[in-house]
C-alpha positions in Angstrom: 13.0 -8.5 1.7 10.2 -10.5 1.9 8.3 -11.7 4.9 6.6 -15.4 6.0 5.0 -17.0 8.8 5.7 -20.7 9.1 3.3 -23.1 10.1 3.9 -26.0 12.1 3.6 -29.0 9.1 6.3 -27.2 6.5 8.7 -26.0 10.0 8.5 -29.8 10.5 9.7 -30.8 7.1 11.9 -28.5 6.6 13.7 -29.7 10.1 13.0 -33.2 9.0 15.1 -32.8 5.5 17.6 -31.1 7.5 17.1 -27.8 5.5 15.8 -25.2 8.2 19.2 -23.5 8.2 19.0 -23.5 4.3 15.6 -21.7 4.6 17.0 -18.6 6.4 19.9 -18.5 3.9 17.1 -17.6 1.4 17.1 -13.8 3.2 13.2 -14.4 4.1 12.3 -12.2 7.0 10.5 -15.7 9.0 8.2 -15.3 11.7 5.8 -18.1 13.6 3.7 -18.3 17.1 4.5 -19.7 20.2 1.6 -22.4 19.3 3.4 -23.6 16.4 6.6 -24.1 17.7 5.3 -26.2 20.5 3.9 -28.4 17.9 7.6 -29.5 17.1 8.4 -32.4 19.4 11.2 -34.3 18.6 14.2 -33.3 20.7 16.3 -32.8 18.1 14.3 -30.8 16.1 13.8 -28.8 19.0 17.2 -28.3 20.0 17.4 -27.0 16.4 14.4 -25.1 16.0 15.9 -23.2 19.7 19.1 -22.8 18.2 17.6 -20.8 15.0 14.9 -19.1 17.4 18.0 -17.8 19.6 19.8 -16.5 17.1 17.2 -14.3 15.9 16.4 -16.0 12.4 12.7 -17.6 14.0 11.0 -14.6 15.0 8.4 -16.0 17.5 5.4 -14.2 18.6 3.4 -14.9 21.8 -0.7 -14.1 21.7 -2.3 -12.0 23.9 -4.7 -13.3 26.0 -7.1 -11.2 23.7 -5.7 -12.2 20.6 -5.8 -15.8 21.7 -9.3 -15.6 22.7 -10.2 -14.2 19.2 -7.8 -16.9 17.1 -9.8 -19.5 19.8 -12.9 -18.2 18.2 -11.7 -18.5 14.8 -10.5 -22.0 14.8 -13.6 -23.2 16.3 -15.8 -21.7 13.2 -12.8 -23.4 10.7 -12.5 -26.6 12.2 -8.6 -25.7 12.4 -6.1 -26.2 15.5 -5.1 -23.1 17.4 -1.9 -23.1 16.0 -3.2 -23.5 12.8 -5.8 -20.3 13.0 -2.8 -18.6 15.0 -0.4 -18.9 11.4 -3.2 -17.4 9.4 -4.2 -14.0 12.0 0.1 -13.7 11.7 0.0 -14.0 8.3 -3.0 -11.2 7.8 -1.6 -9.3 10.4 2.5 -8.9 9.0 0.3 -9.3 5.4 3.2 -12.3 5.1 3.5 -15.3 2.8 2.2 -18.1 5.1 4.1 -21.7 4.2 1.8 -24.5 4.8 0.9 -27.9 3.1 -2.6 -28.3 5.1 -5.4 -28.1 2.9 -7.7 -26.4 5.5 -5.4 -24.1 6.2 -4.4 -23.0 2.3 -8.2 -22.8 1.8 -8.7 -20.1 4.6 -5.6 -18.4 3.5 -6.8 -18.4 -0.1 -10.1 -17.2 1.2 -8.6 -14.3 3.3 -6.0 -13.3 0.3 -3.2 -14.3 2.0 0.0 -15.6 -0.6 0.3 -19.3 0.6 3.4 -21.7 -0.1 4.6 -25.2 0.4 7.6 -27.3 0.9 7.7 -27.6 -3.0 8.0 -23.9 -3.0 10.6 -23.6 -0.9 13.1 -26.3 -2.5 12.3 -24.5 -5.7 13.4 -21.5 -4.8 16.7 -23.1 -2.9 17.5 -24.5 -6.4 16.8 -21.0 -7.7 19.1 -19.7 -5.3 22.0 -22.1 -5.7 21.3 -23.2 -2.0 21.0 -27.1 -2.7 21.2 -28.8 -6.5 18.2 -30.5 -8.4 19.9 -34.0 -7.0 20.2 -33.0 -3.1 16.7 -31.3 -3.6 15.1 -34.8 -4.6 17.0 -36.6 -1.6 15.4 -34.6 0.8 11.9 -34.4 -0.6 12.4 -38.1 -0.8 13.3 -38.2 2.9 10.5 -36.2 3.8 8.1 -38.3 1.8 9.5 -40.9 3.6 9.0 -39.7 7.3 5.1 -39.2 6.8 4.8 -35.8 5.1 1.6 -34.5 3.5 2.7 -33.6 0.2 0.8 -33.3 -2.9 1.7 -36.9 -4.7 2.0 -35.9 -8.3 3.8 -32.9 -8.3 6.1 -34.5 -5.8 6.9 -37.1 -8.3 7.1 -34.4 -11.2 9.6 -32.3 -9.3 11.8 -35.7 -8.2 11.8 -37.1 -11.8 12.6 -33.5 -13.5 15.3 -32.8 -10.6 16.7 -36.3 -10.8 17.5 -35.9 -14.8 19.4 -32.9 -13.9 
């Protein structure tokens, strides 16, 4: 089994194209901090988010006070949030996959050897796995798009037109 940490802006999409629920079908051991689950803030993501968290499938770790005092220190040098540093020290520490789309954030993760993955990544693999087809895949990347994502344009547009001859 393999293991991720989630970061806040691909948690968010995946709630957004309703495919959260999907993602733990995939059998991905899925962890996350306290910081970037209080970056979700729609109520219904929430309540979803809360639901997947109480059954177990969100593992959710709280820092330290030490360990947030040392991620505080490292977001500060990186010009990232403090839920952003606090995906990367999870990923390093659980040596993890990290999912994220932010470019700051894959840059550090690069940097540090950490395996990082996107959205894109994700609804390959669900296609992979039988989990959604190629034509639900590009309705919810569509969606997603739609609602504001960060996504990288052209292989967005690659993926929707090879998934939408399918």
């Amino acid at each position: 089994m393999r293991v991720a940490v989630q970061d806040a802006n691909v948690l968010i999409d995946l709630l957004e194209a309703d495919l959260l629920g999907l993602w733990f079908r995939l059998g991905i051991e899925t962890h996350s901090t306290d910081l970037v689950v209080h970056e979700v803030r729609h109520p219904e993501q929430t309540r979803v988010l809360s639901t997947m968290i109480h059954a177990g499938s969100l593992i959710v770790h709280s820092l330290t006070a030490s360990r947030l005092e040392a991620v505080g220190r490292s977001a500060s040098a990186l010009k990232l949030s403090l839920a952003d540093a606090s995906a990367i020290a999870l990923a390093e520490e659980l040596s993890a996959v990290l999912l994220s789309g932010d470019a700051r954030v894959r840059r550090e993760a690069q940097h540090r050897g950490i395996e990082i993955r996107g959205l894109l990544w994700v609804l390959d693999e669900m296609i992979t796995q039988g989990l959604v087809s190629p034509k639900d895949a590009a309705e919810r990347l569509t969606r997603t798009m739609e609602a504001g994502a960060f996504l990288p344009g052209h292989e967005c547009h690659e993926r929707l037109r090879r998934w939408r001859d399918r």
